[in-house]
C-alpha positions in Angstrom: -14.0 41.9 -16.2 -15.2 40.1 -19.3 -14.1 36.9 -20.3 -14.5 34.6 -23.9 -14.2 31.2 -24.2 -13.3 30.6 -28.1 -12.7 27.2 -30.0 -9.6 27.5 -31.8 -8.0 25.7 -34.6 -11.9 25.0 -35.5 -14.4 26.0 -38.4 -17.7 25.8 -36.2 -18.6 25.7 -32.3 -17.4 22.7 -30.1 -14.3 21.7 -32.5 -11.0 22.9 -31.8 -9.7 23.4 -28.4 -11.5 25.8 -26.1 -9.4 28.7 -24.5 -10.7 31.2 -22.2 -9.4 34.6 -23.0 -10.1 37.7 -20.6 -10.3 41.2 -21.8 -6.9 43.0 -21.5 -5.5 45.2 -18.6 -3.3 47.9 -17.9 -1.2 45.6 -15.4 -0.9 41.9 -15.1 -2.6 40.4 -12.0 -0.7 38.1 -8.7 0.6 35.0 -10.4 -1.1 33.1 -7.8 -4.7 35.0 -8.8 -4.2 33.9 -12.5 -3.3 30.5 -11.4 -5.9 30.3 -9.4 -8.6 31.6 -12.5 -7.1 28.9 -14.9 -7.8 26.3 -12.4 -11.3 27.2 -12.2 -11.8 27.7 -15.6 -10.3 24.0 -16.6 -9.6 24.7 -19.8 -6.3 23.4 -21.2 -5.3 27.3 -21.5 -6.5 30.5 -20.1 -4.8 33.5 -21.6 -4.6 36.8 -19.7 -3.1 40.5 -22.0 -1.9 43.2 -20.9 -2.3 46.7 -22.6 1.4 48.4 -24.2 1.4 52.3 -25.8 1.2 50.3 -29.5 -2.7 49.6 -29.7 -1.7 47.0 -31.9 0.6 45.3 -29.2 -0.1 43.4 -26.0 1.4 41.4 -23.3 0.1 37.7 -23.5 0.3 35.4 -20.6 -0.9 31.0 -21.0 -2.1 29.2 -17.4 -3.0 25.5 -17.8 -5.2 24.4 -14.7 -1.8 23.4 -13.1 0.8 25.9 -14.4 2.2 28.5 -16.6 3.5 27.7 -20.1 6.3 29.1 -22.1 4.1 28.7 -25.6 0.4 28.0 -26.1 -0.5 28.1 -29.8 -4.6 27.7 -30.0 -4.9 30.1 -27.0 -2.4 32.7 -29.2 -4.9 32.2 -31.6 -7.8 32.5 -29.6 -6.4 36.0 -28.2 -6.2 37.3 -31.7 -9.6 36.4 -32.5 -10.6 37.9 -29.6 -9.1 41.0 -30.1 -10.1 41.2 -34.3 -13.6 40.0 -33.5 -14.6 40.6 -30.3 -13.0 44.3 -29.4 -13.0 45.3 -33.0 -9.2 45.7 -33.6 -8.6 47.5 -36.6 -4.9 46.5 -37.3 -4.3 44.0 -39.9 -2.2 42.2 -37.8 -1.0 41.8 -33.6 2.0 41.4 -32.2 1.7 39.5 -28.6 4.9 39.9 -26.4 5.2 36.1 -24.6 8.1 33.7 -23.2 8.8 32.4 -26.0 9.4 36.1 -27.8 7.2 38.4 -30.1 4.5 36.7 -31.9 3.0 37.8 -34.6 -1.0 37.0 -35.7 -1.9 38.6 -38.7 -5.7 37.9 -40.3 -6.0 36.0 -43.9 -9.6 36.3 -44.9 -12.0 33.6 -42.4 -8.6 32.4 -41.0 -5.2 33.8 -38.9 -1.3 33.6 -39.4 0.4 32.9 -36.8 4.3 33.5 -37.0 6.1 31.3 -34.4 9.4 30.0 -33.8 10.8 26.3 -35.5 11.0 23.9 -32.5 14.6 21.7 -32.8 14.0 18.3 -33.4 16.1 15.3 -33.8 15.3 11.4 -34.4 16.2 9.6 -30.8 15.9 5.7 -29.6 13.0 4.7 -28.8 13.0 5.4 -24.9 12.4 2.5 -22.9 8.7 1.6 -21.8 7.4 4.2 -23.9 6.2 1.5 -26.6 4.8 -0.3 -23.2 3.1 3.2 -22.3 1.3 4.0 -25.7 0.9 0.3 -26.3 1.8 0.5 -29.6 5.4 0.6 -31.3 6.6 3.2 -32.5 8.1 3.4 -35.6 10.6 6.3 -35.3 10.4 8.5 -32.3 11.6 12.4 -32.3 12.5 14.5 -29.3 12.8 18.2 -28.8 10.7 19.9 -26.1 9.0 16.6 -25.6 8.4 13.8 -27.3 7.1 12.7 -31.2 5.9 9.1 -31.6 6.0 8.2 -35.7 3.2 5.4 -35.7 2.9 3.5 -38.4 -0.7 4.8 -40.1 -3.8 7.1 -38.8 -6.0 3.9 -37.5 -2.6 3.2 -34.9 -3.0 7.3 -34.2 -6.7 7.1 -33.3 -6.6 4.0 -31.5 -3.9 5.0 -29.0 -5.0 5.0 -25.3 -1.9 5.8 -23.1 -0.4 4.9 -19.8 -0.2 9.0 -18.9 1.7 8.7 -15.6 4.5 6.4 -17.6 4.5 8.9 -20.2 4.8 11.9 -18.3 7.9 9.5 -16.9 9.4 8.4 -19.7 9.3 11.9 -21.5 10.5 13.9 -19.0 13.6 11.9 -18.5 13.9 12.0 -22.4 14.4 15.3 -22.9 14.4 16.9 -19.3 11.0 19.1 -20.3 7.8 18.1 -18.6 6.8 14.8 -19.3 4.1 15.3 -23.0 4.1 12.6 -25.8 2.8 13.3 -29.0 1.8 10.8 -31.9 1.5 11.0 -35.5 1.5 9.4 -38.7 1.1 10.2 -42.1 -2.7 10.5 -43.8 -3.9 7.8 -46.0 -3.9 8.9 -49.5 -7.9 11.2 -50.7 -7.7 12.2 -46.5 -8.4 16.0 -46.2 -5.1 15.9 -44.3 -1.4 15.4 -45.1 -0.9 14.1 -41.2 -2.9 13.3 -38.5 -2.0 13.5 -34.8 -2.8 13.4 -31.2 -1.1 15.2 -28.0 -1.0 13.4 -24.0 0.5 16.4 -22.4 0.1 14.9 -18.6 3.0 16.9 -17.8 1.1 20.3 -18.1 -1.9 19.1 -16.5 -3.8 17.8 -19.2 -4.7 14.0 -20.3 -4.9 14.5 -23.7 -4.8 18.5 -25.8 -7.6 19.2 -28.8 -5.4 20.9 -31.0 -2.1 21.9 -30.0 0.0 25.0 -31.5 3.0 24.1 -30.4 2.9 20.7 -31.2 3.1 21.6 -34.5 6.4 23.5 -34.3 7.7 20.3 -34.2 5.4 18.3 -36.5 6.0 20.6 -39.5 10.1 20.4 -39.7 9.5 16.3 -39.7 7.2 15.6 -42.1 8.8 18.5 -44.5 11.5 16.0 -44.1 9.2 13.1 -44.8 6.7 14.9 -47.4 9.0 17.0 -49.2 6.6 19.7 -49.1 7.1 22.8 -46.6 3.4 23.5 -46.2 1.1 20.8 -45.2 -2.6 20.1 -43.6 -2.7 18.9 -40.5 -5.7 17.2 -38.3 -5.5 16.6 -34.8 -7.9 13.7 -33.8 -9.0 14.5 -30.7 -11.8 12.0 -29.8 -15.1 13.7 -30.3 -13.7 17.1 -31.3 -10.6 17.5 -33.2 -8.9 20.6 -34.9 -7.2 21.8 -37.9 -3.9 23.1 -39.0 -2.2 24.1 -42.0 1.3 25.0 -41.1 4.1 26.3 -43.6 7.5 26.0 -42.5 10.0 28.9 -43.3 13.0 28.9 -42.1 13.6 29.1 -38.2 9.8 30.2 -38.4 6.5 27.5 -38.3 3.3 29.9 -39.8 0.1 28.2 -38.1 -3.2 29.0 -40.0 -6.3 28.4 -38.7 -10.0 29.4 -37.7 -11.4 30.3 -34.5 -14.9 30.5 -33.5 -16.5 32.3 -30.4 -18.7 30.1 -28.1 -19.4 32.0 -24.3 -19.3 35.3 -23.6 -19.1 35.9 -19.3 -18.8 38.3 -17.2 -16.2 37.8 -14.3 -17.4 38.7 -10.3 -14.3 39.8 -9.1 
């Protein structure tokens, strides 16, 4: 069984965030035995498909190291990419049938689409400890399937180094998901970027995410609010790698465009 790692959300090799991707099957594997392949890959995601009748259509599956996730954005991506550049799909688009409902990954040129549900978001108190846990105030905080910290300028963003275990805390009483913090702020005026972010997602078995899909469900709807403008660029600032994002909102739908780039190439023996 062959397996890809792929760097998504990124122009060129070691950007992004790396996802390992398998090729797809006709079945889906023990839940323990995918589990057990996403731990030893220790990647943030490894993404598992499964064949349909459509040739155009497949099961897709996330594992973090520690669990399964409802909704993995860069490893969505990384599956398309995959399957357009890798397998030589001939579709000009995929429709991946997940947790969180159809999703549909349709190419643009260098670049994919990805068409995926709005998260909800509301503005919320700050929580108690959590400007103790990021050591930094926040200056407006959002909540929804976890947590959005509004800092006060990119420098606050980047500098940011987290209490995770008070975090995980803090967020999953919050909102009663599983304990992930985001922060963000706007970008300083000539930055490639309209907003610039980071993601602590201890709650999913990972310190800190390279670039994060699903984050940016939530991020778009805010700063459309804040921006005025329904499609913006986003960076996540990852230290050492970092990813990009340009995200539309439309509706009760987030698009997510972005690159992907293919870095291993292995051969499972199994």
């Amino acid at each position: 069984m062959r397996q890809w790692t792929i760097d998504a959300f990124a122009s060129a090799p070691f950007r992004g965030n790396p996802a390992c991707v398998l090729e797809p099957v006709d079945a889906w594997p023990e839940d323990a035995w995918m589990q057990a392949l996403a731990a030893e890959n220790n990647q943030a995601e490894t993404a598992f498909l499964r064949r349909t009748e459509d040739p155009s259509r497949f099961g897709l599956r996330w594992f973090t190291p520690a669990l399964e996730v409802p909704l993995c954005g860069h490893a969505t991506l990384a599956s398309a990419h995959m399957l357009f550049a890798e397998l030589g799909l001939s579709a000009p688009k995929v429709t991946f049938d997940t947790l969180s409902g159809p999703l549909v990954v349709a190419r643009e040129g260098e670049a994919y689409a990805m068409d995926f549900p709005c998260a909800e978001v509301r503005p919320v108190e700050t929580p108690e400890g959590l400007a103790e846990a990021l050591g930094v105030a926040p200056e407006e905080v959002w909540a929804g399937p976890f947590l959005v910290a509004i800092l006060k300028d990119e420098a606050a963003v980047r500098a940011v180094t987290p209490d995770l275990a008070a975090l995980k805390a803090i967020s999953s009483a919050a909102t009663q998901g599983r304990g992930n913090v985001a922060v963000s702020a706007v970008a300083p005026a000539g930055a490639p970027h309209a907003v610039v972010s980071r993601f602590f997602a201890p709650g999913s078995g990972i310190p800190e995410d390279p670039a994060t899909g699903s984050l940016h469900c939530m991020l778009s709807p805010i700063f459309e609010q804040k921006l005025g403008r329904s499609r913006l660029a986003f960076h996540q600032a990852y230290p050492g790698r970092g990813g990009d994002l340009d995200c539309e909102r439309a509706g009760d739908r987030v698009v997510l465009r972005g690159r992907a780039v293919t870095v291993i190439e292995s051969r499972l023996r199994l």
